[in-house]
matplotlib code that plots the C-alpha trace (Angstrom):
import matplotlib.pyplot as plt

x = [-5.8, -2.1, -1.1, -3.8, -2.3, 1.6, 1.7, 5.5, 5.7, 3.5, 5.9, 8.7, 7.4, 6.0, 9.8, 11.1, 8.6, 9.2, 13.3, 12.5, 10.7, 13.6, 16.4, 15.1, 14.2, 18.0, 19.0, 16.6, 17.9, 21.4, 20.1, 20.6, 18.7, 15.2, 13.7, 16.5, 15.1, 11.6, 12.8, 13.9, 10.9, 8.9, 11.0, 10.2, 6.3, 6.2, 7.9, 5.3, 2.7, 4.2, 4.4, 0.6, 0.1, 2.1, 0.4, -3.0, -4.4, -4.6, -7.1, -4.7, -2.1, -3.9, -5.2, -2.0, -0.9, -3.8, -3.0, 0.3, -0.5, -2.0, 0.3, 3.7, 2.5, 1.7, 5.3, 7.3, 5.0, 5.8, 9.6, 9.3, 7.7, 10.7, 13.5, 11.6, 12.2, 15.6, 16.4, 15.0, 16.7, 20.2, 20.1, 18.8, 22.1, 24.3, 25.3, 25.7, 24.8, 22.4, 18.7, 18.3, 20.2, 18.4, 21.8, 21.2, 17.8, 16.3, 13.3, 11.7, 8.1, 8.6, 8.7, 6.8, 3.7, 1.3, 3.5, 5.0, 1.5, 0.7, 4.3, 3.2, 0.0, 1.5, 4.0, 1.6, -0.1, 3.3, 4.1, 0.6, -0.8, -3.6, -6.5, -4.8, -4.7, -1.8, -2.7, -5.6, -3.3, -0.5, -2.0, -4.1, -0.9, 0.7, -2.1, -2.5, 1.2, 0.8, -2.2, -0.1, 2.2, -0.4, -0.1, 3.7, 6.5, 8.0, 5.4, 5.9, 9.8, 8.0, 5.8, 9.2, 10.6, 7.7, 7.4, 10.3, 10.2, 7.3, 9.2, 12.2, 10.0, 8.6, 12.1, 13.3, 10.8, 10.8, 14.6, 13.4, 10.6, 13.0, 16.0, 14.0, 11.2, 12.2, 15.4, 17.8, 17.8, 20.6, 19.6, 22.5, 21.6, 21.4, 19.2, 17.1, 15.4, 14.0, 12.4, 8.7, 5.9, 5.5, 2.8, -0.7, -0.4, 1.8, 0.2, -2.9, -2.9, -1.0, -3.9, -6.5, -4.1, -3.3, -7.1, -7.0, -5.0, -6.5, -10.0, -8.4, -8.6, -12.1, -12.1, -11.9, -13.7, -16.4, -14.4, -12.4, -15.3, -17.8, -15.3, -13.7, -10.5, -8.6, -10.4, -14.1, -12.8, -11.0, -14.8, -16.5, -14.2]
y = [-12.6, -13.8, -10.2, -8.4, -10.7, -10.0, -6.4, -6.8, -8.8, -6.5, -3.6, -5.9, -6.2, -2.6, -1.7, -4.5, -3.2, 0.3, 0.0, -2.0, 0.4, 3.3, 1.1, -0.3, 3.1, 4.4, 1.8, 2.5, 6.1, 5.4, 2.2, 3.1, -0.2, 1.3, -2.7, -2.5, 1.0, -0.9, -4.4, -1.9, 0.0, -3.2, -4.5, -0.9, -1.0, -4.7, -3.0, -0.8, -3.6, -5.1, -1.9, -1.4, -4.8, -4.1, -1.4, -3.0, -1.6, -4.9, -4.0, -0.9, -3.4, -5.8, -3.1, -1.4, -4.7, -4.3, -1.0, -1.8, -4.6, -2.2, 0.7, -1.5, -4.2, -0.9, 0.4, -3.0, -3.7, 0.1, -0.4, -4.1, -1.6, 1.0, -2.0, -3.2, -0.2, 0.5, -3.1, -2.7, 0.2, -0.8, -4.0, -2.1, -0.2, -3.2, -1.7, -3.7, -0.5, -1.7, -1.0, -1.6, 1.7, 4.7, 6.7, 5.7, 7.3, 10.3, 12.0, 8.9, 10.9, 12.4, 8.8, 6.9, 9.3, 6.7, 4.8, 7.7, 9.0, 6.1, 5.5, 8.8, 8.0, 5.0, 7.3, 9.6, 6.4, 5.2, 8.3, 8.5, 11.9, 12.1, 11.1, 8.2, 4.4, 4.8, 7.8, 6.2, 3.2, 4.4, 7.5, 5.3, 2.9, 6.1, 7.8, 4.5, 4.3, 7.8, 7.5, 4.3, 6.2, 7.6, 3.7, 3.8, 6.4, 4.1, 3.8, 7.4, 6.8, 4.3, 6.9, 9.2, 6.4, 5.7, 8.9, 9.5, 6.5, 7.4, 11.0, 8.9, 7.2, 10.2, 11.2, 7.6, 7.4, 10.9, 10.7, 7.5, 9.7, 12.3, 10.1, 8.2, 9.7, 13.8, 16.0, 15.2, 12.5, 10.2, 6.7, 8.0, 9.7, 6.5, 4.4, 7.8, 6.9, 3.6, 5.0, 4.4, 3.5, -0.6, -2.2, -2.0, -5.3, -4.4, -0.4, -1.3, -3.2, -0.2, 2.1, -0.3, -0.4, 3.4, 3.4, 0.8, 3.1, 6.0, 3.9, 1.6, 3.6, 3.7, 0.1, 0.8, 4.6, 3.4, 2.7, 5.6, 7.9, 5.7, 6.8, 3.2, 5.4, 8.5, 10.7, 9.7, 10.8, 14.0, 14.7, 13.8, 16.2]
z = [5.6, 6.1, 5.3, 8.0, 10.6, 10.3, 10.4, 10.9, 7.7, 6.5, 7.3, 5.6, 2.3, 2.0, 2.9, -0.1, -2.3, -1.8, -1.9, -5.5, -7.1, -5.8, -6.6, -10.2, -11.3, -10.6, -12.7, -15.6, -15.1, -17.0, -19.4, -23.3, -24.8, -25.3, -23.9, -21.1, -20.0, -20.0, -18.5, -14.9, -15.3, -15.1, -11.6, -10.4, -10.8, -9.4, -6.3, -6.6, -6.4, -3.7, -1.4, -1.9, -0.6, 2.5, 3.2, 3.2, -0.3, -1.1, -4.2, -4.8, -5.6, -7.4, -9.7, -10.5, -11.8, -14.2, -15.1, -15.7, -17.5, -20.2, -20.4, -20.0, -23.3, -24.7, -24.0, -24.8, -28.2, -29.4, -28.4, -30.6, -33.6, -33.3, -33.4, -36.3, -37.9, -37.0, -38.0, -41.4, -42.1, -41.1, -42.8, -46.1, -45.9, -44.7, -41.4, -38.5, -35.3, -32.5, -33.6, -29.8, -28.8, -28.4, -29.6, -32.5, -33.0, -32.4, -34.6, -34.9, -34.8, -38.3, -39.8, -36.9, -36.0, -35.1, -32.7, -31.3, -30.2, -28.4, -26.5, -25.3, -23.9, -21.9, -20.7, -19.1, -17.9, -16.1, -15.1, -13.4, -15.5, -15.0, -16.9, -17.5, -15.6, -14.0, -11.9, -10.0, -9.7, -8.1, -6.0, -4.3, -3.3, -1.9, -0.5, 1.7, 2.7, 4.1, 5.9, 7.5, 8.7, 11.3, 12.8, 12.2, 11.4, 9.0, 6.5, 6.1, 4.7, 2.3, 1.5, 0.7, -1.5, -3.6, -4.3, -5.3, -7.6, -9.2, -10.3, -11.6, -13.3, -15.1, -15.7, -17.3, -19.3, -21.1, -21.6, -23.5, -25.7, -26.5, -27.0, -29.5, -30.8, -31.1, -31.8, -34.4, -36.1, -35.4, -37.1, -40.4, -43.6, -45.6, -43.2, -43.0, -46.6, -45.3, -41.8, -41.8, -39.8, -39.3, -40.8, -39.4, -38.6, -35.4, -35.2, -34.8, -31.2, -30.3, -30.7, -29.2, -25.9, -26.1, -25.5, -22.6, -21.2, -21.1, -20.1, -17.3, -14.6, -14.5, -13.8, -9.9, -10.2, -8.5, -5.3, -5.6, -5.4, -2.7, -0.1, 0.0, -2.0, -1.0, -4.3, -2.2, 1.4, -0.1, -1.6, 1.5, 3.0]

ax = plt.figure().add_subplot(projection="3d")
ax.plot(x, y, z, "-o")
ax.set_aspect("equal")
plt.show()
């Protein structure tokens, strides 16, 4: 209610939120500590959140932090899985390199297949691929911050930035795939012998939330495709 009747606040925080996600993303961009590169990703979507609110999608918002709360625990409990690995396999040969630095990876999926499937699929979430949660998420928070700029020429440049986030953050986080998970190898011959999988106990909640993810988005479907969302008017259309 507060929000509906301060449209210049409104216009204020929509501008916050959309510079946060831009500005966090850029940072992520050049991070090499795979948790860092998720820690600036995090800041970006809650700018994210906060744009859909100023833009009056106020359930937009709200369910983007859902979303997000799915694909991201996926994201940061995978990353805790690879450091375990890393970890393990440095202190088996006595070296003392950061199990934190995606440098020193690289063709993780040969050892790691199970976690390296579902990073994936909460990538494509974040990166709002569809079928997956983060699509319906963060469309809808755009789609309403263009239809805004109708009322307001402005909402249209937040419309600009949070696009352009959202491709940064497809960008950040396959640099972090690749650097980690595919190409050559870079963890050292030695540590190479004691790379494998973590143990089910930590794999397994991965899977269940790699599911969550693709399965969230459904969770506001329904309003999406009554016409209340942008998917229903484009079909009414």
């Amino acid at each position: 209610v507060l929000f509906a009747m301060a449209p210049l606040s409104s216009a204020v925080v929509a501008g916050v939120g959309a510079l946060t996600a831009l500005f966090a993303a850029t940072i992520a961009l050049k991070q090499w500590d795979i948790k860092k590169v998720l820690a600036y990703s995090t800041v970006s979507q809650l700018g994210y959140m906060f744009l859909g609110v100023g833009v009056g999608a106020y359930a937009s918002g709200i369910f983007h932090l859902v979303t997000h709360a799915f694909f991201k625990a996926l994201l940061f409990l995978g990353a805790g899985s690879v450091i375990h690995v890393m970890h393990h396999a440095y202190h088996a040969s006595h070296r003392h390199e950061d199990a934190q630095d995606m440098r020193n990876m690289g063709g993780l999926a040969a050892y790691m297949p199970w976690t390296t499937a579902v990073m994936w699929a909460a990538t494509l979430a974040i990166a709002g691929v569809p079928p997956f949660s983060g699509f319906f998420s963060k469309d809808e928070i755009l789609s309403q911050a263009f239809e805004r700029g109708h009322e307001a020429g402005i909402y249209y440049v937040y419309w600009v930035l949070g696009s352009v986030a959202a491709l940064l953050t497809a960008f950040y986080m396959v640099r972090l795939m690749l650097y980690t998970f595919h190409g050559p190898n870079r963890t050292g011959e030695q540590e190479r012998q004691h790379l494998r999988e973590a143990p089910w106990v930590m794999t397994a909640p991965l899977v269940v939330l790699a599911l969550r993810d693709v399965r969230r988005g459904a969770l506001n479907l329904h309003a999406l495709l009554s016409g209340r969302g942008w998917l229903g008017r484009v079909l009414a259309r």
